[in-house]
Backbone as a printed PyTorch tensor [residue, N CA C, xyz], in Angstrom:
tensor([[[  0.8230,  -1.1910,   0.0000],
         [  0.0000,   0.0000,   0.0000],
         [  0.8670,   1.2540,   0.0000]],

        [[  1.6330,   1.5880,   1.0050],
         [  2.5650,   2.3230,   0.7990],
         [  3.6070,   2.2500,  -0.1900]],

        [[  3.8190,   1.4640,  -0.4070],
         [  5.0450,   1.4360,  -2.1350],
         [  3.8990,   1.6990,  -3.5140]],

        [[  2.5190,   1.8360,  -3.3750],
         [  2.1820,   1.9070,  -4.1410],
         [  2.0050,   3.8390,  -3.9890]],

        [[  1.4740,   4.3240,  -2.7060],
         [  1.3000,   5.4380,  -2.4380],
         [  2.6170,   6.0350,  -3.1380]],

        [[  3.7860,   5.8360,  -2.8080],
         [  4.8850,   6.4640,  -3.0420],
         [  5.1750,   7.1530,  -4.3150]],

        [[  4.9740,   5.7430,  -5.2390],
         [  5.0250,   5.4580,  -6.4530],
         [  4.1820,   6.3960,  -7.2340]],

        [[  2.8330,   6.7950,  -6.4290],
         [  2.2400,   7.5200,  -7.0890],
         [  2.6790,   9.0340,  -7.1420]],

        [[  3.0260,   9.4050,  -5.6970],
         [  3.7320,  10.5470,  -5.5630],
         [  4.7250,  10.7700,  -6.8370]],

        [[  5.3930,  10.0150,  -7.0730],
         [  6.3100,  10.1270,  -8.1180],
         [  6.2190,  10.3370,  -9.2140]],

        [[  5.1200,   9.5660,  -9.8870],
         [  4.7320,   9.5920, -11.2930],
         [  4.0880,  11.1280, -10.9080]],

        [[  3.5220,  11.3320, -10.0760],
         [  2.8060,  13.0370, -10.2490],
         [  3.5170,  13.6790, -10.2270]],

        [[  5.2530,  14.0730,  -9.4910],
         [  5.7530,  14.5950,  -9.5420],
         [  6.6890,  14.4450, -10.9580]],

        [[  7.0510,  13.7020, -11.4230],
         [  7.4650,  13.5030, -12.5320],
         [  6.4670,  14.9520, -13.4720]],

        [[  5.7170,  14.6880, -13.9130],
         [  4.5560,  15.6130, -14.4510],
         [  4.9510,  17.1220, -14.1610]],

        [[  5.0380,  17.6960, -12.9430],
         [  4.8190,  18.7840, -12.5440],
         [  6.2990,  19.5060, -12.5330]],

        [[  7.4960,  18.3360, -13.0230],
         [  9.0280,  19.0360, -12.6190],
         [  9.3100,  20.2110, -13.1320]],

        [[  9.9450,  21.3210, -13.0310],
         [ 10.2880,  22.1810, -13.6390],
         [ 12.0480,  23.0000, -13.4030]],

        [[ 12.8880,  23.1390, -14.6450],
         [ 13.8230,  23.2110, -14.0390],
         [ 14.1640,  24.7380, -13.2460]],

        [[ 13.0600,  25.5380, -13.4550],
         [ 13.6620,  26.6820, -12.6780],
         [ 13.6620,  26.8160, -11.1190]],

        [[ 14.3100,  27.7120, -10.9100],
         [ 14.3800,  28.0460,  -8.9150],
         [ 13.1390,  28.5370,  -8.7740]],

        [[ 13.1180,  28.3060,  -7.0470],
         [ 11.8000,  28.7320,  -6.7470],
         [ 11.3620,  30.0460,  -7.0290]],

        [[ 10.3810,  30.1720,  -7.2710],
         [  9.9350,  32.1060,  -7.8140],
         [  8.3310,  31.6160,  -7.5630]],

        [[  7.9550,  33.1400,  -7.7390],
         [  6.4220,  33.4460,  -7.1410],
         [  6.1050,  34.2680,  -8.2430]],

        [[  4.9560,  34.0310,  -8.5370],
         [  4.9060,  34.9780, -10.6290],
         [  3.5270,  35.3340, -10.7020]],

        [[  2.8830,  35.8750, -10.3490],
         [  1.4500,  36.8740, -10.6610],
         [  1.4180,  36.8960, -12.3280]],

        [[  0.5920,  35.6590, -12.4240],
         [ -0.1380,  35.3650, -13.9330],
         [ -1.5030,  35.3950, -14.6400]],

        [[ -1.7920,  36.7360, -13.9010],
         [ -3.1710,  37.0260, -14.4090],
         [ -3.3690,  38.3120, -15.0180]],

        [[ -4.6800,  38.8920, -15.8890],
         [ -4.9870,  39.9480, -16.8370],
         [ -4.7980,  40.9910, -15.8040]],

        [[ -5.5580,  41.1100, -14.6670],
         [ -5.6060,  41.6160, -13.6850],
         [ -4.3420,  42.2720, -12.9030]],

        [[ -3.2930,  41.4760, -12.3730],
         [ -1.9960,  41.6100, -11.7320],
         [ -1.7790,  42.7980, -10.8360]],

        [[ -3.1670,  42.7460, -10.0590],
         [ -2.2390,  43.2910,  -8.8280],
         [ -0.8850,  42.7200,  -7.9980]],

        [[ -0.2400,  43.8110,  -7.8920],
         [  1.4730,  43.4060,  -7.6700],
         [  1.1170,  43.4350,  -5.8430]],

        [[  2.0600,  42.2840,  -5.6590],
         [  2.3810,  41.9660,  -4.3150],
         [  2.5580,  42.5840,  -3.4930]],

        [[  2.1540,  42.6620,  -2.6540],
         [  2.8830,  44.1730,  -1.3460],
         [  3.7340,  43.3710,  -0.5540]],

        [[  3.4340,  42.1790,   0.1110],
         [  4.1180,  41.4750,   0.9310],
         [  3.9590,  39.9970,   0.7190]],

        [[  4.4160,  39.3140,   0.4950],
         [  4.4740,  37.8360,   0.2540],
         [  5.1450,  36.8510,   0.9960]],

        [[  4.7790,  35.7140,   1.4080],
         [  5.5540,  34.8070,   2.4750],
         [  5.9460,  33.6850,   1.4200]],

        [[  7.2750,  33.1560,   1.6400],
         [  7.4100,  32.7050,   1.3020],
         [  6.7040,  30.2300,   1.6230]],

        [[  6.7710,  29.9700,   0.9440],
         [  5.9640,  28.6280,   1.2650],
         [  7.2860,  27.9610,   1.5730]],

        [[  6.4650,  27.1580,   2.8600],
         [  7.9770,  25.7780,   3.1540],
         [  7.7120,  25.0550,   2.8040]],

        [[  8.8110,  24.2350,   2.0630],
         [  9.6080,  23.3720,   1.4480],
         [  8.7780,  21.5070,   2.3800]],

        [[  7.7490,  21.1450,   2.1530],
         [  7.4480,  20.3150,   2.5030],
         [  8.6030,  18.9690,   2.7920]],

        [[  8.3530,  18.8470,   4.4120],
         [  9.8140,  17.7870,   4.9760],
         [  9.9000,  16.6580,   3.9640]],

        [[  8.2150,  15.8970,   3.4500],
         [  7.8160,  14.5790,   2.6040],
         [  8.8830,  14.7110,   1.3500]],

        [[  8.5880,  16.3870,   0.6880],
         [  9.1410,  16.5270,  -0.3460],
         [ 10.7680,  16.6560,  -0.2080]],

        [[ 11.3310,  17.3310,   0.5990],
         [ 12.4950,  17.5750,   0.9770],
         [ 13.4190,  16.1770,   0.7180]],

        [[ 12.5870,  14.7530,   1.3610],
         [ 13.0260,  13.4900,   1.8410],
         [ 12.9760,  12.7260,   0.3060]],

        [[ 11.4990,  13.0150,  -0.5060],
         [ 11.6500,  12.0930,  -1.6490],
         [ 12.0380,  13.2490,  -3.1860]],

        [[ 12.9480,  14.1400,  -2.4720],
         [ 13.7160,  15.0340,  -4.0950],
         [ 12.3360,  15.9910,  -4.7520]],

        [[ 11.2650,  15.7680,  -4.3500],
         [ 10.4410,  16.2180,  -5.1230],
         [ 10.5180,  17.5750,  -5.8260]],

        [[ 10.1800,  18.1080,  -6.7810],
         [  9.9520,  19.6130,  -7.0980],
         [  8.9690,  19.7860,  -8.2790]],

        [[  8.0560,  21.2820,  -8.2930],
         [  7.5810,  21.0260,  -9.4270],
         [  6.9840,  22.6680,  -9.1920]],

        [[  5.5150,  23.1070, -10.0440],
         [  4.5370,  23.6790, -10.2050],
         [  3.4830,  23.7170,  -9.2380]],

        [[  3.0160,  24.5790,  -8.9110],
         [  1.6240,  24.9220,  -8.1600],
         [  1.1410,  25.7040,  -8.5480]],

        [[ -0.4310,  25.7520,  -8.8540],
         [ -1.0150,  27.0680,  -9.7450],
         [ -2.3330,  27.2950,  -8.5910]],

        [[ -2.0450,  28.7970,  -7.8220],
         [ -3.3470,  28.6040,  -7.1810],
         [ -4.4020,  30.2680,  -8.0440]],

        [[ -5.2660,  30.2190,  -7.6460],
         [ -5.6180,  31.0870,  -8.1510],
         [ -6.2740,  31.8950,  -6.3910]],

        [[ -6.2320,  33.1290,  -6.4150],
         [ -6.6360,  33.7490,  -4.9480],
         [ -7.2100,  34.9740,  -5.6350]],

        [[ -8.4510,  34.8390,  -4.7760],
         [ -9.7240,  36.0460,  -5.1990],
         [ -9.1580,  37.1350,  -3.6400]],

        [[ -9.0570,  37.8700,  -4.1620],
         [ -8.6640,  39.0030,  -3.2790],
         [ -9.5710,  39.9660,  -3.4700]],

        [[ -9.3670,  40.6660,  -1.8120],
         [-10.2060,  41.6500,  -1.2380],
         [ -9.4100,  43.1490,  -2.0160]],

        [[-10.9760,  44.3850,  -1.7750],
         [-10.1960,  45.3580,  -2.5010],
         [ -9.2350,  45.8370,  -1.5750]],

        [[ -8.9760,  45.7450,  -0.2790],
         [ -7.9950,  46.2960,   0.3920],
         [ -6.5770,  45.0620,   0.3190]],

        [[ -6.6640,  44.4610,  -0.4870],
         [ -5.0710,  43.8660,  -0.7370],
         [ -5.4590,  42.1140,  -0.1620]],

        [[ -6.4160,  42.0130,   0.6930],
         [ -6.0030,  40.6670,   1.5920],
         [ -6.6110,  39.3990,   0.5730]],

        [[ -6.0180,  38.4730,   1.2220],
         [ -6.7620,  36.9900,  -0.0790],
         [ -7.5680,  36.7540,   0.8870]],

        [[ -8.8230,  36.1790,   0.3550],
         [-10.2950,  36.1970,   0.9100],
         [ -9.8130,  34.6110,   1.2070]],

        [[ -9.9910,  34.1090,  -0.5270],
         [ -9.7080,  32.6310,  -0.7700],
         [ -8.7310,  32.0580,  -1.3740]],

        [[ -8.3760,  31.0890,  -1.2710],
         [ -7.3970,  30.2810,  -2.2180],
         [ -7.9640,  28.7720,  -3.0530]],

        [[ -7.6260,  28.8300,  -4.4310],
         [ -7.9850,  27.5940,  -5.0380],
         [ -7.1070,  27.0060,  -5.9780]],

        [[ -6.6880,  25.9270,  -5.7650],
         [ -5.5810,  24.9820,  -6.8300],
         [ -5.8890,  24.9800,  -8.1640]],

        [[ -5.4010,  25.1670,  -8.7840],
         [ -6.1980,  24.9030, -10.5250],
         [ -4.6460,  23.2810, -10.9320]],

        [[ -3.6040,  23.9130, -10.0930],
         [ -2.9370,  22.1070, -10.5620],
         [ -1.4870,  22.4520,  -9.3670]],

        [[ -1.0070,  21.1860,  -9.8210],
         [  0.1830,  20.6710,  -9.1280],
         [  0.6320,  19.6920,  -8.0980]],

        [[  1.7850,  19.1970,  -7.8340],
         [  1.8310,  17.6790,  -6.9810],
         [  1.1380,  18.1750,  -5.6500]],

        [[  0.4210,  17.1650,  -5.4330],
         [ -0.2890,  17.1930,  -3.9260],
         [  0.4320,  17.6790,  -2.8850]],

        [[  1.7420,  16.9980,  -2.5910],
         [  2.4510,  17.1980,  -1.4420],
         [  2.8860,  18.7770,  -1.5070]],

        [[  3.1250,  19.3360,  -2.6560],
         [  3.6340,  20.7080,  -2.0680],
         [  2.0660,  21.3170,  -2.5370]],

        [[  0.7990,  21.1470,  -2.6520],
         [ -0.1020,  22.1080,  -2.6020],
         [ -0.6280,  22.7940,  -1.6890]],

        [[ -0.0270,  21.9280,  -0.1230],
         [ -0.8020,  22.6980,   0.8440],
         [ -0.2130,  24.0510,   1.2600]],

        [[  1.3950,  23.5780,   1.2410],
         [  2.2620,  24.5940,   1.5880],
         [  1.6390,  26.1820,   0.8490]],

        [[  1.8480,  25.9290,  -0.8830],
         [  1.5850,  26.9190,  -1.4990],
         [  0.0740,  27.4320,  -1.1570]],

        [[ -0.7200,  27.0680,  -0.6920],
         [ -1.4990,  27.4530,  -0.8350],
         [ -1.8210,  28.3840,   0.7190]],

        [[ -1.3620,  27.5130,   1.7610],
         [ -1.1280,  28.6240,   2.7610],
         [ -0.1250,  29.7580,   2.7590]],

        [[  0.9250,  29.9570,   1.9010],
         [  1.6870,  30.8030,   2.1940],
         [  1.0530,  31.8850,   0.9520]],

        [[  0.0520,  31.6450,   0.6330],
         [ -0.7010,  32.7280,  -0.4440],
         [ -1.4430,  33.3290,   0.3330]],

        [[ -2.0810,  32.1460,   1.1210],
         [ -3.4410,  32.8770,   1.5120],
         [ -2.9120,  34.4140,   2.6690]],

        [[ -1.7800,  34.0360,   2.8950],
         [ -1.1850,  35.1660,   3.9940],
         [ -0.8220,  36.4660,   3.1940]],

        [[ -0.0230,  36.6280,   2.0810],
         [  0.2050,  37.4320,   0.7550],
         [ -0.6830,  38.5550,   1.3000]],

        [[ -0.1280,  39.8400,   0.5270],
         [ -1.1700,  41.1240,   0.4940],
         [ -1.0370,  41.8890,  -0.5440]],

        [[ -1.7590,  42.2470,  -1.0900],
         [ -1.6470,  42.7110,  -2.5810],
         [ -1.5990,  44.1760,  -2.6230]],

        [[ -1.5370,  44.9840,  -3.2010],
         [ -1.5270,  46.3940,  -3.4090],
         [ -3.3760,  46.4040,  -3.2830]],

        [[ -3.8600,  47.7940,  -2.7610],
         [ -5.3950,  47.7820,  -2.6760],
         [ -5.6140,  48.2110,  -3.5510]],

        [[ -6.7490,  47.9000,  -4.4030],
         [ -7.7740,  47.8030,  -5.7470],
         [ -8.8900,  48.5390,  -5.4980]],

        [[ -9.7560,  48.7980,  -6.7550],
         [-11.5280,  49.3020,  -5.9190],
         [-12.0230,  47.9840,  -6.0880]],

        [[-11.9420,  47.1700,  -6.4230],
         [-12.8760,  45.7220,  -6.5470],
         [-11.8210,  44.3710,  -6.2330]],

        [[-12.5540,  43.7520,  -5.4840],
         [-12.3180,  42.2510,  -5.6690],
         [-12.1550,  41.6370,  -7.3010]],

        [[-10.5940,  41.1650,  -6.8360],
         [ -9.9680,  40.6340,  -7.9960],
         [ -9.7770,  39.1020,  -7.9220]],

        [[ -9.2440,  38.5400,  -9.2900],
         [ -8.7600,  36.9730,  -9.0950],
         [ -7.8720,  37.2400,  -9.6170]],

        [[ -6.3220,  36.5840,  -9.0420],
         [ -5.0930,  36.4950,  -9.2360],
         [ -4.9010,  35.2190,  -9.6720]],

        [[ -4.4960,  34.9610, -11.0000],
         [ -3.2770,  33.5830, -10.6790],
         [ -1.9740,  33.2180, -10.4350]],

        [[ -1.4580,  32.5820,  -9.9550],
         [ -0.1680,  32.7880,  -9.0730],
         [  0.3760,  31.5310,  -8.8470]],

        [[  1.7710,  31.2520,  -9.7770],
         [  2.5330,  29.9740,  -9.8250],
         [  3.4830,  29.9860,  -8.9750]],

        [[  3.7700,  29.2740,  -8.5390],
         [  5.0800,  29.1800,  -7.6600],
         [  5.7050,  27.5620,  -7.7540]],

        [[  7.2430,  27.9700,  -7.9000],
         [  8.0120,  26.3380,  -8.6630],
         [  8.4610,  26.0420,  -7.1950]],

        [[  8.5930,  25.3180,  -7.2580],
         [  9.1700,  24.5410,  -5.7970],
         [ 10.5540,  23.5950,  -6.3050]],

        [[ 12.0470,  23.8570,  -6.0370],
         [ 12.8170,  23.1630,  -5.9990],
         [ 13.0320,  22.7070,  -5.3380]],

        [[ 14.1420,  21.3480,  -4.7650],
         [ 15.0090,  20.9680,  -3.6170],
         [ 15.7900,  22.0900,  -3.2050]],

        [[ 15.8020,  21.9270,  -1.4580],
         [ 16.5810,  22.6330,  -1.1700],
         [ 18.0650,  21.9820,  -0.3630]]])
């Protein structure tokens, strides 16, 4: 069960590799620019089995800068939680309206 779990981890991460360093990239029409951003930790699981890859979350933000919500549109499981909490903390420059951001972040070994 677990050698199969593993295995799967792998083949997903396989999928999602990417060779660049970690970076944080505001990929939407929209692009309100970052005011403050945290960076996401490096999941220990991933740290242990080499993993690295893509996370695409998308975060509907408030007009005063804050992320309301966060939602995955892709990437390996094990680093989605990370990315997705260290977004939801993020603060954006303030807007007059609630926006949707998309927002990749690569995850290498560290």
């Amino acid at each position: 069960m677990l050698k199969a779990v593993i295995s799967g981890l792998i083949i997903a991460s396989v999928l999602t590799i990417s060779p660049a360093a970690q970076t944080t990239t505001p990929a939407s029409g929209n692009e309100r620019k970052v005011a403050s951003r945290i960076a996401p930790v490096y999941p220990e699981l991933a740290k242990r089995m080499h993993l690295q890859g893509v996370v695409k979350i998308e975060a509907i933000v408030r007009p005063n800068g804050t992320v309301k919500s966060t939602r995955v549109l892709g990437g390996n499981p094990v680093l989605v939680d990370s990315a997705q909490e260290a977004i939801s903390k993020w603060k954006f420059e303030p807007g007059p309206n609630e926006t949707t951001e998309l927002v990749q972040l690569t995850f290498t070994p560290q």
